[in-house]
LONULO-630079 format. One record per residue: residue number from 0; x, y, z of N, C-alpha, C, CB in turn; residue in three letters. Coordinates in steps of 0.2 Angstrom, whole numbers, m for minus. Glycine has a CB too. Example, Ala and Ser with C-alpha at 12.3 -4.5 7.8 and 13.67 -1.06 7.14 Angstrom:
BEGIN
{zanu=0; n_x=66; n_y=m28; n_z=39; ca_x=62; ca_y=m22; ca_z=39; c_x=66; c_y=m16; c_z=39; cb_x=57; cb_y=m22; cb_z=45; drendren=ALA}
{zanu=1; n_x=64; n_y=m11; n_z=35; ca_x=68; ca_y=m5; ca_z=36; c_x=64; c_y=0; c_z=39; cb_x=70; cb_y=m3; cb_z=29; drendren=SER}
END
This chain:
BEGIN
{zanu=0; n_x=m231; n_y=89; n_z=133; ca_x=m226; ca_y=87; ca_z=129; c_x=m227; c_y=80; c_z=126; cb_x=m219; cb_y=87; cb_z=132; drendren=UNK}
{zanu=1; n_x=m226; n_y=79; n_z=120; ca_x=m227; ca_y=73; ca_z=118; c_x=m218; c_y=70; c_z=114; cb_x=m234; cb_y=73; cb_z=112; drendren=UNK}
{zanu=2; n_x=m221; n_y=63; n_z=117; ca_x=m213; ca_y=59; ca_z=113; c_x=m212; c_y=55; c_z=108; cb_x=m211; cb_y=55; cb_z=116; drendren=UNK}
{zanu=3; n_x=m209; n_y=58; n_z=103; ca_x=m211; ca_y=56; ca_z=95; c_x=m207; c_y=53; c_z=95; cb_x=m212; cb_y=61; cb_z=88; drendren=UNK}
{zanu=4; n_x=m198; n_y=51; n_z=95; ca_x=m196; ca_y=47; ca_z=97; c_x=m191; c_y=47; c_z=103; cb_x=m194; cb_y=45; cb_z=93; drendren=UNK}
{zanu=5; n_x=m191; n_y=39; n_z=108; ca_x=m184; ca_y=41; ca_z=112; c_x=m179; c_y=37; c_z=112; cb_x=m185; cb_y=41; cb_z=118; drendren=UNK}
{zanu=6; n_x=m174; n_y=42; n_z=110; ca_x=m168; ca_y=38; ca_z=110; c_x=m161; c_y=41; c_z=111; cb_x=m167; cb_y=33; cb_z=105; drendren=UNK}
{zanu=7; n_x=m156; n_y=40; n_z=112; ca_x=m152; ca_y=41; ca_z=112; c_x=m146; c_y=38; c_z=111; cb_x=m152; cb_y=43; cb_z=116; drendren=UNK}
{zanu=8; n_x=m140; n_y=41; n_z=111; ca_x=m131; ca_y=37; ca_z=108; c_x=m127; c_y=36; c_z=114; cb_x=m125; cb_y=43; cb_z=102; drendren=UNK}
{zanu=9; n_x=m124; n_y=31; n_z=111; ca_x=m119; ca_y=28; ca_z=119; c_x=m112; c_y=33; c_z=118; cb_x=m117; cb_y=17; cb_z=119; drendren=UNK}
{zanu=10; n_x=m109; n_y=37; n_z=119; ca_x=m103; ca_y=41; ca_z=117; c_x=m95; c_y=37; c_z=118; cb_x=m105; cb_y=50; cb_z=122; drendren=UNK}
{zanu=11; n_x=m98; n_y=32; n_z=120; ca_x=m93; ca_y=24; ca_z=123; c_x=m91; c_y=21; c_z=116; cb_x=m98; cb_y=16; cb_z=128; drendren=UNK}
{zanu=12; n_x=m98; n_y=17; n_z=114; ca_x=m97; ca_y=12; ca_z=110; c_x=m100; c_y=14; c_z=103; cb_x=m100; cb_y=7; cb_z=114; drendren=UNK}
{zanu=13; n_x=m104; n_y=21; n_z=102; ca_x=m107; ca_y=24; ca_z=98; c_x=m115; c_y=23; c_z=93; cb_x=m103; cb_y=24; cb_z=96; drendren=UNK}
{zanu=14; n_x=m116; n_y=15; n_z=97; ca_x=m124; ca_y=12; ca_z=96; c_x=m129; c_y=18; c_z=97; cb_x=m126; cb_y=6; cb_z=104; drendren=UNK}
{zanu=15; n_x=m134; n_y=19; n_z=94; ca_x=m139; ca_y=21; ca_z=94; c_x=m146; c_y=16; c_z=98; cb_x=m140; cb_y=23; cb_z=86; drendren=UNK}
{zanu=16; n_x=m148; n_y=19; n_z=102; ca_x=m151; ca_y=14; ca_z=105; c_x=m158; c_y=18; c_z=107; cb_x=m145; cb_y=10; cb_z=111; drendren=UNK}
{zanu=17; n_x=m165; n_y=13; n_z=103; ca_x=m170; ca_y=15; ca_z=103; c_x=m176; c_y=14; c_z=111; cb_x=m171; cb_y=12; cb_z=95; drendren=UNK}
{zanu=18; n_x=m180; n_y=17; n_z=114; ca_x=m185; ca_y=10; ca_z=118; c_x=m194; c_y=12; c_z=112; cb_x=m186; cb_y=12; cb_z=131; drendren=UNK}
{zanu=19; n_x=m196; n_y=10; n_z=111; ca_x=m202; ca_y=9; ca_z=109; c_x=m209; c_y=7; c_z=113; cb_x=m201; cb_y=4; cb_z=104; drendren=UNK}
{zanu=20; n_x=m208; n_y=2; n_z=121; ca_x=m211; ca_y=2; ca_z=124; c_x=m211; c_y=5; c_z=132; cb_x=m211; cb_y=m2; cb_z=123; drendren=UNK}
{zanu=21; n_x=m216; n_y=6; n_z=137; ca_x=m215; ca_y=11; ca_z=143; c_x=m209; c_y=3; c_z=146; cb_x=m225; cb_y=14; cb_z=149; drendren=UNK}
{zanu=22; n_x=m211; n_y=m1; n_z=146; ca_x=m207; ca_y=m8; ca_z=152; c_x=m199; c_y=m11; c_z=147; cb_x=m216; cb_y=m17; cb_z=155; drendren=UNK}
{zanu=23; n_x=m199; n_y=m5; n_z=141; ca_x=m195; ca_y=m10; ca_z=136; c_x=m188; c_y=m6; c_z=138; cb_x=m196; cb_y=m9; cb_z=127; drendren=UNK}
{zanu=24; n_x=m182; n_y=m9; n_z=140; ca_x=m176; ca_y=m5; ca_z=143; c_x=m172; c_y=m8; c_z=137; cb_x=m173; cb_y=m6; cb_z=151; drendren=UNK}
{zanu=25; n_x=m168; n_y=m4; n_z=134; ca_x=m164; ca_y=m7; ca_z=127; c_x=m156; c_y=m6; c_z=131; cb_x=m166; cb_y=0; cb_z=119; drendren=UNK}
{zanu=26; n_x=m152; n_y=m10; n_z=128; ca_x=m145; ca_y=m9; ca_z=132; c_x=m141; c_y=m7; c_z=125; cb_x=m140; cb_y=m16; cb_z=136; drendren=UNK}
{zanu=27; n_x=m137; n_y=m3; n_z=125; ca_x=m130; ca_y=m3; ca_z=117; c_x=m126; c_y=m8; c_z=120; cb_x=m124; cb_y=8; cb_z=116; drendren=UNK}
{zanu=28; n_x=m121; n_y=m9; n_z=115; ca_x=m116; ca_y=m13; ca_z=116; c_x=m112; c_y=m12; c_z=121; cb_x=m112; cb_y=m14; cb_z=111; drendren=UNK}
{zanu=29; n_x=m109; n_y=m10; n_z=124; ca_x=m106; ca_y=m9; ca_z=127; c_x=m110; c_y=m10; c_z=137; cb_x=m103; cb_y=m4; cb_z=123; drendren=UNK}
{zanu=30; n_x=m115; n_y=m9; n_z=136; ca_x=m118; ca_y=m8; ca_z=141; c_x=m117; c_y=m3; c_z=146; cb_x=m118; cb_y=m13; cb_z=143; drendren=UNK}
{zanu=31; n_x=m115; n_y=3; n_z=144; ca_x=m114; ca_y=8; ca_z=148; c_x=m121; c_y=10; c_z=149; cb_x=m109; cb_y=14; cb_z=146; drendren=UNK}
{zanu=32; n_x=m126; n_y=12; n_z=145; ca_x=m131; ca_y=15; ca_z=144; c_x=m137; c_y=12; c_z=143; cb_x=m129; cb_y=18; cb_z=140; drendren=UNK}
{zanu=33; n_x=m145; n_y=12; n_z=146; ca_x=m149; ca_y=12; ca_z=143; c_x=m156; c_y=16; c_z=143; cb_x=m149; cb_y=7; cb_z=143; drendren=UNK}
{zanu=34; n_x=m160; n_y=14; n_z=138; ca_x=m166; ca_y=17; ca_z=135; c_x=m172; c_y=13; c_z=136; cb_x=m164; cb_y=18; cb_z=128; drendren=UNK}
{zanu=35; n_x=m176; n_y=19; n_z=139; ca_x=m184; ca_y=15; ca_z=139; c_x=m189; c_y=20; c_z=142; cb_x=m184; cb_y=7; cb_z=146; drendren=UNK}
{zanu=36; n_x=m193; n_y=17; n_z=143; ca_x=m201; ca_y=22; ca_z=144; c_x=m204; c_y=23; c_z=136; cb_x=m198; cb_y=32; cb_z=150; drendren=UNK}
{zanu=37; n_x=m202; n_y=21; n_z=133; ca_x=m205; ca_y=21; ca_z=125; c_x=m207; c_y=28; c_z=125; cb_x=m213; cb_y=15; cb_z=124; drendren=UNK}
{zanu=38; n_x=m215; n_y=30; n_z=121; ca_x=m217; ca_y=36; ca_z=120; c_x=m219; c_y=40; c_z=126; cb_x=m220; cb_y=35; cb_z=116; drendren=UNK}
{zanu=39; n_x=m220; n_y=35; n_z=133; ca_x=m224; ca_y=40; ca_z=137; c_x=m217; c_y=43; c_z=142; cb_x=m231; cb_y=35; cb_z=143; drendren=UNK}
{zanu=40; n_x=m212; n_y=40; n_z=142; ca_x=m209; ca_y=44; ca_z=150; c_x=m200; c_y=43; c_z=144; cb_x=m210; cb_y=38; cb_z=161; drendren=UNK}
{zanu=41; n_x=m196; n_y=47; n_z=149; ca_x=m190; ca_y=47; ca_z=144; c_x=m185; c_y=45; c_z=151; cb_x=m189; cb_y=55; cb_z=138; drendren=UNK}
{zanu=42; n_x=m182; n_y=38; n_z=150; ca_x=m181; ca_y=35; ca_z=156; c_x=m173; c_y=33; c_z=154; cb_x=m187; cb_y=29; cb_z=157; drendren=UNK}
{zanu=43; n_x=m166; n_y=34; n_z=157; ca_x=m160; ca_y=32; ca_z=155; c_x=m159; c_y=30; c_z=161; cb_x=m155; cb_y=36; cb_z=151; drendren=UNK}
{zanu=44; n_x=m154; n_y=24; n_z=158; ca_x=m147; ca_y=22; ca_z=165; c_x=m141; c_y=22; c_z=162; cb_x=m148; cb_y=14; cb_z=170; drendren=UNK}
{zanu=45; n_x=m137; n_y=23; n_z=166; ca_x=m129; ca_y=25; ca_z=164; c_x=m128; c_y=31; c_z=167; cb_x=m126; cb_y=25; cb_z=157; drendren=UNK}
{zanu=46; n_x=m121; n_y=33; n_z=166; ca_x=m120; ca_y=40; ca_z=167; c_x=m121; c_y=45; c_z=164; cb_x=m114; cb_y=41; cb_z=168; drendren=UNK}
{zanu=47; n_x=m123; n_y=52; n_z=162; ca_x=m124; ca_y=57; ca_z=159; c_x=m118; c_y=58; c_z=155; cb_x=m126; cb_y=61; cb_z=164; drendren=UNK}
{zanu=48; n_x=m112; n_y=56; n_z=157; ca_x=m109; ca_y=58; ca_z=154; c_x=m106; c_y=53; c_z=148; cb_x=m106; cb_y=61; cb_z=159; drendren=UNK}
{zanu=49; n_x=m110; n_y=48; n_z=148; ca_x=m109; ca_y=44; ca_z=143; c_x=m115; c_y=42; c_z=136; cb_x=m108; cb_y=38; cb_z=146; drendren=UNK}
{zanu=50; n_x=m120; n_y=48; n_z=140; ca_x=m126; ca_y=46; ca_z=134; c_x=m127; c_y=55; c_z=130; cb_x=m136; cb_y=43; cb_z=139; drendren=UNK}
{zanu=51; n_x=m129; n_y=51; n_z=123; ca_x=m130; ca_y=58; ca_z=119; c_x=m138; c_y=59; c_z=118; cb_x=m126; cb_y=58; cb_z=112; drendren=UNK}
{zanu=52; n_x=m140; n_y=64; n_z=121; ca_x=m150; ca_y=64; ca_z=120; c_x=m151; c_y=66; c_z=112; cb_x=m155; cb_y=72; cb_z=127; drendren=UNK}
{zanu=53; n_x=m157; n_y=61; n_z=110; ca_x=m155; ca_y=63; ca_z=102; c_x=m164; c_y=61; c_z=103; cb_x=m148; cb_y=56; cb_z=96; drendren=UNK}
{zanu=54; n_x=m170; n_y=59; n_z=108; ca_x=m176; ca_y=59; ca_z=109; c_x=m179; c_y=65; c_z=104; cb_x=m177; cb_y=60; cb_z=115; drendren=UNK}
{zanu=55; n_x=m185; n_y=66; n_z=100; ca_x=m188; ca_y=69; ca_z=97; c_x=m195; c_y=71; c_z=100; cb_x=m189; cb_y=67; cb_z=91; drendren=UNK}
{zanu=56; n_x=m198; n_y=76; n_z=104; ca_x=m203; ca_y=77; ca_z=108; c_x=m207; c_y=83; c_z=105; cb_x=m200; cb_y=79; cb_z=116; drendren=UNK}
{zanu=57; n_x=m214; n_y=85; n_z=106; ca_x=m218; ca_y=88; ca_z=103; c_x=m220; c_y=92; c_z=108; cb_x=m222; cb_y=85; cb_z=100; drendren=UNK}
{zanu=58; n_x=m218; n_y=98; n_z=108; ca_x=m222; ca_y=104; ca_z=113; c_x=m227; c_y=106; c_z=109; cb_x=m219; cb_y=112; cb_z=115; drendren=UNK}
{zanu=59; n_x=m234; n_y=105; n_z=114; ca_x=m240; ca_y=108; ca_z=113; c_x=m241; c_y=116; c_z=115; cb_x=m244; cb_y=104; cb_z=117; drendren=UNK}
{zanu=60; n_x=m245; n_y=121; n_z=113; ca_x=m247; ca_y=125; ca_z=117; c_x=m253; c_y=127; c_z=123; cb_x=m247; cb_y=128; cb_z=114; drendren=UNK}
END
Protein backbone atom coordinates (compact mmCIF):
# COMPACT_ATOMS: atom_id res chain seq x y z
CA UNK A 1 0.00 0.00 0.00
CA UNK A 2 1.20 3.26 -0.77
CA UNK A 3 0.03 6.74 0.85
CA UNK A 4 -0.78 9.32 -1.68
CA UNK A 5 -2.42 11.44 0.85
CA UNK A 6 -3.07 11.55 4.68
CA UNK A 7 -5.64 13.23 6.12
CA UNK A 8 -8.59 13.41 7.58
CA UNK A 9 -11.80 15.88 9.02
CA UNK A 10 -12.40 16.73 12.60
CA UNK A 11 -16.51 15.93 12.55
CA UNK A 12 -16.30 18.64 15.93
CA UNK A 13 -14.91 21.51 14.45
CA UNK A 14 -14.87 20.47 10.69
CA UNK A 15 -10.94 21.43 9.83
CA UNK A 16 -9.47 19.30 7.31
CA UNK A 17 -6.34 18.53 8.69
CA UNK A 18 -3.33 17.39 6.50
CA UNK A 19 0.38 15.57 7.97
CA UNK A 20 3.00 15.67 5.11
CA UNK A 21 5.80 14.42 7.45
CA UNK A 22 6.42 10.65 9.32
CA UNK A 23 7.25 13.03 12.99
CA UNK A 24 4.73 15.90 11.63
CA UNK A 25 1.45 15.54 13.96
CA UNK A 26 -1.13 18.33 12.76
CA UNK A 27 -3.94 19.38 15.32
CA UNK A 28 -7.55 20.91 13.80
CA UNK A 29 -8.97 23.70 15.69
CA UNK A 30 -10.52 22.46 18.01
CA UNK A 31 -8.02 19.96 19.14
CA UNK A 32 -10.10 16.89 19.38
CA UNK A 33 -8.11 15.27 16.69
CA UNK A 34 -4.77 14.67 15.06
CA UNK A 35 -2.83 13.68 11.99
CA UNK A 36 0.68 12.48 11.22
CA UNK A 37 2.98 9.81 9.99
CA UNK A 38 2.99 11.77 6.47
CA UNK A 39 3.20 9.34 3.54
CA UNK A 40 4.68 6.33 5.30
CA UNK A 41 2.34 5.30 8.30
CA UNK A 42 -1.32 6.68 8.83
CA UNK A 43 -1.17 7.66 12.41
CA UNK A 44 -4.43 9.62 14.52
CA UNK A 45 -5.17 10.76 18.01
CA UNK A 46 -8.56 11.61 19.29
CA UNK A 47 -11.45 9.52 19.33
CA UNK A 48 -12.72 7.54 16.36
CA UNK A 49 -15.59 8.78 16.75
CA UNK A 50 -14.69 12.32 16.02
CA UNK A 51 -12.43 11.83 12.89
CA UNK A 52 -13.57 11.49 9.36
CA UNK A 53 -10.75 9.17 7.22
CA UNK A 54 -10.53 11.06 3.91
CA UNK A 55 -6.50 9.51 3.42
CA UNK A 56 -5.92 8.49 -0.36
CA UNK A 57 -3.82 5.11 -0.43
CA UNK A 58 -2.54 3.11 -3.44
CA UNK A 59 -3.02 -0.78 -3.68
CA UNK A 60 -0.42 -2.51 -5.42
CA UNK A 61 -0.75 -6.00 -6.79
Amino acid sequence: MKIITNQAKCKICGDLVISTNLNDYNYCACGAIAVGGGNQAILRLGHHNHILELSVKEYSD
